[in-house]
C-alpha positions as CSV (number, residue, x, y, z in Angstrom):
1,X,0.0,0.0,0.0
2,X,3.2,2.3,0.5
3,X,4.4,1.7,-2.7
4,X,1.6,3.6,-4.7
5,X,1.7,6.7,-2.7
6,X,5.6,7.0,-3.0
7,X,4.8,6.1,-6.8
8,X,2.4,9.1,-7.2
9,X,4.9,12.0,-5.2
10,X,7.8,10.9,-7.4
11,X,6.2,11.5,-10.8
12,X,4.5,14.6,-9.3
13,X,7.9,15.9,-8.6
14,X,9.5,14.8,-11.6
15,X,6.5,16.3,-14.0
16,X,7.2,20.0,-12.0
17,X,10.9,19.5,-12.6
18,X,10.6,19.0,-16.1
19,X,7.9,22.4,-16.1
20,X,10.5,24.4,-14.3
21,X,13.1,23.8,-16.4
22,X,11.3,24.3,-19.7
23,X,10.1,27.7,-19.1
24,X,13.0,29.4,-17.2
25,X,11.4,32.3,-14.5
26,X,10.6,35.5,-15.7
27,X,10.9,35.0,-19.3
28,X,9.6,36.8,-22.5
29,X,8.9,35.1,-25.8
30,X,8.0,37.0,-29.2
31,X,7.0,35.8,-32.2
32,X,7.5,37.8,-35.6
33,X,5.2,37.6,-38.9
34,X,7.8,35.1,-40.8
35,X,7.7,32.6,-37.8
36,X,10.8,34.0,-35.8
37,X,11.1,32.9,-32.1
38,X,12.5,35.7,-30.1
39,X,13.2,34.4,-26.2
40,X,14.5,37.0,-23.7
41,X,15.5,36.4,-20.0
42,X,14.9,38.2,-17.0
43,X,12.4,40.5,-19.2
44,X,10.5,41.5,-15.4
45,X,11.5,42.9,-12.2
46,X,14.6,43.9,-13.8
47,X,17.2,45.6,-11.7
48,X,17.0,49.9,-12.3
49,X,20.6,49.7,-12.0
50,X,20.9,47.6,-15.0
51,X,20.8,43.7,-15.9
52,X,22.1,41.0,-18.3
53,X,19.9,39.9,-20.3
54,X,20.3,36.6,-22.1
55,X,18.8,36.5,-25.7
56,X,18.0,33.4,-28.2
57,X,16.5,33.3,-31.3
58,X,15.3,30.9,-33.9
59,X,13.8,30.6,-37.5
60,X,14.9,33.9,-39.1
61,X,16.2,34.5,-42.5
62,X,20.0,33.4,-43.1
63,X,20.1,35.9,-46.1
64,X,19.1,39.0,-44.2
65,X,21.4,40.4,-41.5
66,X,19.7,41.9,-38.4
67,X,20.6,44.0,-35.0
68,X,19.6,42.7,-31.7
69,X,19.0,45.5,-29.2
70,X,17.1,46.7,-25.9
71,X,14.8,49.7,-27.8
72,X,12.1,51.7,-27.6
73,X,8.7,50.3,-28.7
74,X,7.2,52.9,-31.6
75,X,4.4,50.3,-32.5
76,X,3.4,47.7,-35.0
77,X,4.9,48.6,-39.1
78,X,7.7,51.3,-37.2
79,X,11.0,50.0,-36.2
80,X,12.2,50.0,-32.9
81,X,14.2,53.1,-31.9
82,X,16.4,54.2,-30.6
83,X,18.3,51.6,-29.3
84,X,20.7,51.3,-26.5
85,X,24.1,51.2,-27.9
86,X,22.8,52.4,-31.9
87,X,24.5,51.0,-34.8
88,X,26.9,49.2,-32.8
89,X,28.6,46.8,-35.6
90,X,31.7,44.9,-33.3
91,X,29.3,44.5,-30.4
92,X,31.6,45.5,-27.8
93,X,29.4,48.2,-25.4
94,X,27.0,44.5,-24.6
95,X,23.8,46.6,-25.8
96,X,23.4,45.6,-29.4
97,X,24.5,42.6,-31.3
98,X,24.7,42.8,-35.5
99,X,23.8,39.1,-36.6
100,X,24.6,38.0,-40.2
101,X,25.5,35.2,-42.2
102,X,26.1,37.2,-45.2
103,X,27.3,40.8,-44.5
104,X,29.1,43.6,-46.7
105,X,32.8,43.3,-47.2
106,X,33.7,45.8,-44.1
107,X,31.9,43.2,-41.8
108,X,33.2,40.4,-42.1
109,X,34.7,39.4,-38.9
110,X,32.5,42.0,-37.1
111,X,29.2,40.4,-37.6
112,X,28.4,37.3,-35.7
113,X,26.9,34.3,-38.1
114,X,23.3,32.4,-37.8
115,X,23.3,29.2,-36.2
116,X,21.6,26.1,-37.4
117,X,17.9,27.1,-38.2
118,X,18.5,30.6,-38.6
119,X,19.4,30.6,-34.6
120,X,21.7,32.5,-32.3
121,X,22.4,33.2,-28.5
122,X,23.8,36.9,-27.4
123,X,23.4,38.9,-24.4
124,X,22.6,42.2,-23.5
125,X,23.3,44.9,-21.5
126,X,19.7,46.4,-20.3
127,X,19.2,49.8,-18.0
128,X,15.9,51.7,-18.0
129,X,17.3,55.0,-19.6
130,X,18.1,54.5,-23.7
131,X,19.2,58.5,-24.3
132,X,16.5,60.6,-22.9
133,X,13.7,58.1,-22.6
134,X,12.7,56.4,-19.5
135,X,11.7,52.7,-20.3
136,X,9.8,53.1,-16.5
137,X,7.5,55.5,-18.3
138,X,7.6,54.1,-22.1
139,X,7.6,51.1,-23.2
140,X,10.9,49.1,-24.3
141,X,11.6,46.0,-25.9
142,X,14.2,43.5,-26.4
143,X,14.1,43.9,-30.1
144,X,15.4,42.2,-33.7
145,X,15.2,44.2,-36.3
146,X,17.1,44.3,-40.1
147,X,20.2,45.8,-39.9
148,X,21.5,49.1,-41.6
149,X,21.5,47.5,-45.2
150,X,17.8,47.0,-45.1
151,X,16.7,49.8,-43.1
152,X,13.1,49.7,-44.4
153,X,12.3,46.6,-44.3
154,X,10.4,45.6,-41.3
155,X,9.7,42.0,-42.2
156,X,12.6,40.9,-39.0
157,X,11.0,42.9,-36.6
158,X,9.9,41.0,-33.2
159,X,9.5,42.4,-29.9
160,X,10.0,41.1,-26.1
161,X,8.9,43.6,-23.4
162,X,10.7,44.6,-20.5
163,X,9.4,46.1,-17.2
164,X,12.0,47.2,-14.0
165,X,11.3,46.6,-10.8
166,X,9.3,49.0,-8.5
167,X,11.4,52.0,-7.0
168,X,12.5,51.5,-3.2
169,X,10.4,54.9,-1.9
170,X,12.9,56.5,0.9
171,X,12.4,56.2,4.4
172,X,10.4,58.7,6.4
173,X,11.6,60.3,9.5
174,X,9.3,62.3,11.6
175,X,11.7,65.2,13.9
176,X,11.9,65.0,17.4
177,X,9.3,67.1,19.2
178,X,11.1,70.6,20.5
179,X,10.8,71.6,23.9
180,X,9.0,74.5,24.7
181,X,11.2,77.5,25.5
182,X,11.1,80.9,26.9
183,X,13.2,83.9,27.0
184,X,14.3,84.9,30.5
185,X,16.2,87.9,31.6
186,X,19.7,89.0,28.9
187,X,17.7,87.3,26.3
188,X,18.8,83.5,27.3
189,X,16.8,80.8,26.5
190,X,15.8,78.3,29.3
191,X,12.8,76.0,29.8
192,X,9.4,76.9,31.6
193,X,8.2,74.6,34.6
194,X,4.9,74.0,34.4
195,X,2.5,76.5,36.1
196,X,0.9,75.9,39.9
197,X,-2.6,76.8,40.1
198,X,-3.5,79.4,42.7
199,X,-5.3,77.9,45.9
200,X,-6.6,81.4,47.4
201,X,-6.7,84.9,45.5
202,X,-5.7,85.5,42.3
203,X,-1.7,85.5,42.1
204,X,-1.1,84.3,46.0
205,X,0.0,80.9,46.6
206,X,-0.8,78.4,49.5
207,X,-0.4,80.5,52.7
208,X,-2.1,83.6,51.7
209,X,1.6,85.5,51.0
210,X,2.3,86.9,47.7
211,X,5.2,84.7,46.1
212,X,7.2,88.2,45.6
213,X,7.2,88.0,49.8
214,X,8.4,84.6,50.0
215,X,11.2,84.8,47.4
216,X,14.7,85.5,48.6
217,X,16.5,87.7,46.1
218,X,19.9,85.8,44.5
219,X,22.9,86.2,45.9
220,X,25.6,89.0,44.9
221,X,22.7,90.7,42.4
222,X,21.7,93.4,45.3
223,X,18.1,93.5,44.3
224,X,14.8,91.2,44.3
225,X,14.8,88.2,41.7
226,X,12.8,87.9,38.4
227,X,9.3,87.3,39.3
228,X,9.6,84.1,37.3
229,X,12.5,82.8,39.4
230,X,10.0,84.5,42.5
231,X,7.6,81.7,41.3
232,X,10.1,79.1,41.5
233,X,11.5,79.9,45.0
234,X,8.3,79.9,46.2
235,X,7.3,76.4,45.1
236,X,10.2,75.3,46.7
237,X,9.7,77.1,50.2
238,X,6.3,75.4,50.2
239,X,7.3,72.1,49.9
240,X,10.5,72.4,52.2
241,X,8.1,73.6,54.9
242,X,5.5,71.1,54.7
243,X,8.9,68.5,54.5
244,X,9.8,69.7,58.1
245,X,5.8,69.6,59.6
246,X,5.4,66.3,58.4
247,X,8.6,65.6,60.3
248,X,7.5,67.3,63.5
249,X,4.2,65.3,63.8
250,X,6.2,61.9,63.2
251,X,8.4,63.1,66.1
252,X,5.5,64.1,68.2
253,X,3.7,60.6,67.5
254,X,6.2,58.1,68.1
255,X,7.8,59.8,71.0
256,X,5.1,59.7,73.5
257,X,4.3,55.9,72.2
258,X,7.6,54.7,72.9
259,X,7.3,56.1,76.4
260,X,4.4,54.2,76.7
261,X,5.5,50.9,75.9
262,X,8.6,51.2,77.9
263,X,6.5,52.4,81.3
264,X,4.3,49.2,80.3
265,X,7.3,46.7,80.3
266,X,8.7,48.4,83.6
267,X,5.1,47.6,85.0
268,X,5.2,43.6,84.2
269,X,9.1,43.6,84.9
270,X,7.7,44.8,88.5
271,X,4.8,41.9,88.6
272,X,6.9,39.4,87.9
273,X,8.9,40.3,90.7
274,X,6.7,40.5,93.4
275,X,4.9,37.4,92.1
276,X,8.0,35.9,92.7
């Protein structure tokens, strides 16, 4: 009973294999009007800074030489310009590739011939800018097209489309929140505590004294302080003084209770004793 579901997994695996490697990822395929088989791979998601792209082809004309380039789509019946790299006859910038079996006298040598079939295999050099086009914004092909001793003739024409990845949008940073400042006296700069609300009239703290009256004026200046720093001294006179009450009545507590329970151990100490 083992046997048949092991049986089933392996030809499922093998059957995906095979599909994988047929169709490699992320490849293009055109076809032209004379049964040409143009394959180009990556043609999606391609890098912005630029990419190899490997290019086959099949079942074109031996007697007619063509370029192979990454160009700008014009449409159906128009050829595909311009073209990264332009006329480039030797090849050697990677962006177009001149393929013919049967070229003028200056190119032999320079031209690369058909394969069996009317095949070949080049690679190309793709980025998304061909002069002052953006191929993120138009549309750009891996293209064949008849090269510069058949310029009209539009009957080796096949497309492939590229498309470049997304752009990466930059990181956002929000700025720290500031905090809030004042000007005091000479035009420095220095932070404002936050304001006490009044518990009596209008102005006087806790107490029933204005805060001028409780501020003590800073040393060596020969004069009263800033009624902001007025504020500030007085805050911290309040709380010193209710420091040192709160001490007093803890004094005051625990003094007489420890009295207590020492007179109330003398008391049993005695007991015991005459008891005894």
């Amino acid at each position: 009973m083992r046997a048949l579901p092991r049986a089933i997994l392996t030809a499922t695996a093998i059957t995906v294999s095979i599909g994988l490697g047929s169709t490699p990822a992320h490849a293009g395929t055109g076809r032209g009007t004379a049964g040409q088989t143009l394959t180009a791979t990556p043609t999606s998601g391609v890098s912005r800074t630029g990419a190899t792209v490997t290019v086959t082809g099949s079942g074109y004309d031996v007697t007619k030489g063509i370029y192979v380039a990454f160009c700008v789509d014009n449409g159906v019946g128009v050829a595909p310009s311009p073209c990264g790299g332009g006329i480039d006859t030797t090849g050697s910038t990677g962006a177009s590739h001149w393929i013919s079996s049967d070229p003028p006298s200056y190119g032999e040598g320079l031209a690369v011939p058909y394969g069996p079939g009317g095949s070949f295999r080049v690679t190309l050099t793709v980025n998304p800018r061909i002069g002052d086009v953006d191929c993120t914004v138009r549309r750009c092909v891996v293209a064949s097209r008849a090269d510069h001793t058949r310029t009209a003739d539009r009957s080796q024409d096949v497309r492939v489309p590229v498309t470049f990845a997304a752009a990466t949008p930059a990181p956002t940073r929000t700025p720290p929140a500031a905090a809030p400042a004042t000007t005091g006296a000479g035009g420095a700069a220095r932070t404002t505590p936050p304001a006490v609300a009044p518990t009596g009239a209008a102005g006087t703290p806790t107490g029933g004294a204005p805060a001028a009256a409780t501020a003590a004026a800073p040393a060596g200046t020969g004069g009263p302080a800033a009624p902001a720093d007025a504020g500030d001294q007085a805050q911290v006179t309040r709380v010193s003084a209710a420091a040192d009450t709160g001490r007093w009545w803890l004094v005051a507590l625990v003094v007489p209770l420890l009295g207590m329970a020492l007179l109330a151990g003398l008391r049993r100490r005695r007991r015991r004793r005459a008891t005894s």
